[in-house]
N, C-alpha and C positions, 0 to 999 in steps of 0.2 A: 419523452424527455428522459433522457440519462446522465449521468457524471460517470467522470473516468474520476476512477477514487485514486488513481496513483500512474501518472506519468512523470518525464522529466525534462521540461520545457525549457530548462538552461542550458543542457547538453548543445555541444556546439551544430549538431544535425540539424537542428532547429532555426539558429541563428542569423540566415539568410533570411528566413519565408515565418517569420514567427505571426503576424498576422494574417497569414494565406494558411495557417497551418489552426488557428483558432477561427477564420471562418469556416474552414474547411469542417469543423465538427462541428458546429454549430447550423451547419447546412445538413447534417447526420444526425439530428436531435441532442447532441450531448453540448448540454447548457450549461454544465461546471466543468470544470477540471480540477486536481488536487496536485500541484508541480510538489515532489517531494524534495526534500536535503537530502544530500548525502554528504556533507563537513558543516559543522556549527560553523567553521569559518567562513563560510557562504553566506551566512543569514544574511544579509544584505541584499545577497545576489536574489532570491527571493523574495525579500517584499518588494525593491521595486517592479521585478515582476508582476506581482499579486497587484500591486497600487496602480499598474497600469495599464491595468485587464481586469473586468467588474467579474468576469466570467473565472477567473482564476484567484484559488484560496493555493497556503503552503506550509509546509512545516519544520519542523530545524530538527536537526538532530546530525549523527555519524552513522553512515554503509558500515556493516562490521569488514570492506576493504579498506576503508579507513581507517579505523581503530586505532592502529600504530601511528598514527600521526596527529592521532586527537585523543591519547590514552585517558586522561587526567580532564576531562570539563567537568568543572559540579554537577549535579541534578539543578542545583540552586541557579546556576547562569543558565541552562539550557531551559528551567522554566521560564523564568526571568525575558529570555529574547523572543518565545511565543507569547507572550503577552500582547502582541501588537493585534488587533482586530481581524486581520486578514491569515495569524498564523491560528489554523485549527487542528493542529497536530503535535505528538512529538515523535522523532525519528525521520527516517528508516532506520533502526537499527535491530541487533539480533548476532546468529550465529552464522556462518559460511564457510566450511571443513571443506570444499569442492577444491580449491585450489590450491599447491602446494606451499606457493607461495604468500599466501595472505598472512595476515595477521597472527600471532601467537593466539590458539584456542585462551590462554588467559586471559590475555586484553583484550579480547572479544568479548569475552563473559564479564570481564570487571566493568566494559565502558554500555554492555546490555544492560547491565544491573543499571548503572547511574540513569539510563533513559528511562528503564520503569519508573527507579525514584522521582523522575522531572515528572514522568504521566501523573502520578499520584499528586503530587506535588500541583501541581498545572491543576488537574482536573480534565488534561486533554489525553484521549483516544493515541494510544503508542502505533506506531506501524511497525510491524516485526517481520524481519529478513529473517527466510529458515532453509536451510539448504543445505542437502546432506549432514545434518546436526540433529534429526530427530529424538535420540534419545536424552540428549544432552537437555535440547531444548524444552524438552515435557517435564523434565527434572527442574530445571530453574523456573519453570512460569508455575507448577505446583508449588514450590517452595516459597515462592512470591509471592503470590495472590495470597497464600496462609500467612505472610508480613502484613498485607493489608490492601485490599482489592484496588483493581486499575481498570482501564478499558485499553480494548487492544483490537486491530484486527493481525490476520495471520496474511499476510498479502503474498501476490502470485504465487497461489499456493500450487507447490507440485513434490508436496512433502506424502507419508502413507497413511493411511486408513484412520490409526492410531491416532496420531498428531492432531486428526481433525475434530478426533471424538475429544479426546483431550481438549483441546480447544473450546469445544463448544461448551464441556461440562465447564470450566472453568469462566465461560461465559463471552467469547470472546466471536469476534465477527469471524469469517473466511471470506477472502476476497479469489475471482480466478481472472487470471489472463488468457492472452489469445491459446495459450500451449493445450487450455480444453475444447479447441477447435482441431486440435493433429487428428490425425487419420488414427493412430496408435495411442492417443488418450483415452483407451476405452477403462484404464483404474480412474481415471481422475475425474473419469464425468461420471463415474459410477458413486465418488466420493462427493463429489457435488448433488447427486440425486439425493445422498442422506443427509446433508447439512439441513437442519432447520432454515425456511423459507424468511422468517424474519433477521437470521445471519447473515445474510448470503449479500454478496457486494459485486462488482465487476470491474476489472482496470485493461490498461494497454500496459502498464509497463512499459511506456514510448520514450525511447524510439528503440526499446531492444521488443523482441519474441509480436511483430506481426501476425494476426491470423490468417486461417485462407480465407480466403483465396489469395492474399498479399504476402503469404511466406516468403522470408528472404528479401522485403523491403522494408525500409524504415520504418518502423512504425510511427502512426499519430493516433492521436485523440478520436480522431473521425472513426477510427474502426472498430473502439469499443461497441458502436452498434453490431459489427461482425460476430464479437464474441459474446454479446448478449442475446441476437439472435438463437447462437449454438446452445447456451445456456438454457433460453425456453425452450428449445425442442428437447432438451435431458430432461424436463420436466414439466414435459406437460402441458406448456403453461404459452398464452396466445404472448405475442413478443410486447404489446401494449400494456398486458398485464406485467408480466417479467417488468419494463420499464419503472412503471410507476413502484413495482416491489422493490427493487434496488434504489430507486433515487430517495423513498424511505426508509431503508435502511440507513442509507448514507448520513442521512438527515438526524437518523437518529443517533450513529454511534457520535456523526462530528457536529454533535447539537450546537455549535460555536458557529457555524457557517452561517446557522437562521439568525444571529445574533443581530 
């Protein structure tokens, strides 16, 4: 049994074959999915997804590519619309410095800040986008958690060494996608050998970053077993155990799922 702790099953890739794309994982052992937001102004587009898939939980928030289009939501409304039974999250939001064109680094950091506040706020597990922003980012989630502690994971992580140690000290999950199944991921399965076993989470990130054997196809849900496969052999560990480790994890950061 597994969950993909973070795909995005609204994306229009999807939109043809959404139920051939949920039995499809579900015929691969992954018996949850977590569809993420990436615009508060979506929430909608999300629960009735979630309401109409037992198999699929969601959560609200802004992509720090959105930011500029969604500068200004309260923490207060963004808790406020996870409230609904089926949302056990808040975000994805966070920092993303990779592309010239995104968001102002300000409004990234102001609309990151208002999600923590919604996490705390909520009492729900934040998903944090971190990408190329490392040091920025280890600065604002130290400064944060000394405001007043949250839960968080650090999702498809392919941030350095640092960030994950940081993370961890400050209490926070790691989540990895297919990218530590590359041939040339050998830092980031080395970062994952040291993450504490009860952190440790697993997603698709679908339908972007496919593992192998499916590089350069769409990704879905189904292949999270792909990348949790790659995951137990970086440690160790037989794939059935791996399993049931991640799907407690999962359990435990988004204790709202068992609800």
């Amino acid at each position: 049994m597994l969950i993909d702790s973070h795909c995005h099953l609204d994306f229009p890739d999807f939109a043809q074959d959404l139920p051939g794309v949920i039995a499809r994982a579900e015929a691969a052992g992954v018996t949850g999915m977590l569809t993420i937001s990436t615009r508060v102004a979506k929430a909608d587009t999300y629960r009735v997804l979630a309401e109409a898939h037992p198999q699929v939980w969601y959560t609200v928030g802004t992509h720090p590519h959105g930011a500029a289009e969604e500068p200004g939501v309260p923490a207060a409304d963004i808790a406020a619309l996870a409230a609904h039974p089926r949302c056990i999250g808040i975000g994805e939001a966070g920092l993303d410095y990779h592309y010239a064109d995104a968001a102002p680094e300000a409004v990234q950091e102001r609309v990151f800040r208002a999600h923590i506040a919604a996490a705390r706020e909520s009492g729900l597990p934040l998903v944090i986008h971190a990408r190329d922003a490392d040091h920025h980012m280890e600065a604002i989630l130290v400064e944060e958690m000394r405001r007043g502690p949250f839960k968080a994971v650090l999702h498809c992580f392919s941030s350095g060494a640092r960030l994950a140690e940081v993370g961890v000290e400050l209490g926070l999950s790691i989540s990895f996608s297919g990218i530590v199944t590359f041939r040339r991921s050998h830092d980031l399965r080395a970062i994952a050998a040291r993450v504490p076993r009860d952190r440790l989470l697993v997603e698709t990130d679908a339908p972007f970053l496919a593992p192998e054997p499916y590089r350069g196809r769409t990704n879905e849900p189904a292949y999270t077993a792909d990348t949790a496969r790659a995951l137990a052999a970086t440690l160790d560990l037989p794939f059935e155990e791996f399993c049931a480790l991640t799907t407690a994890n999962f359990h435990r950061l988004f204790d709202k799922a068992a609800a």
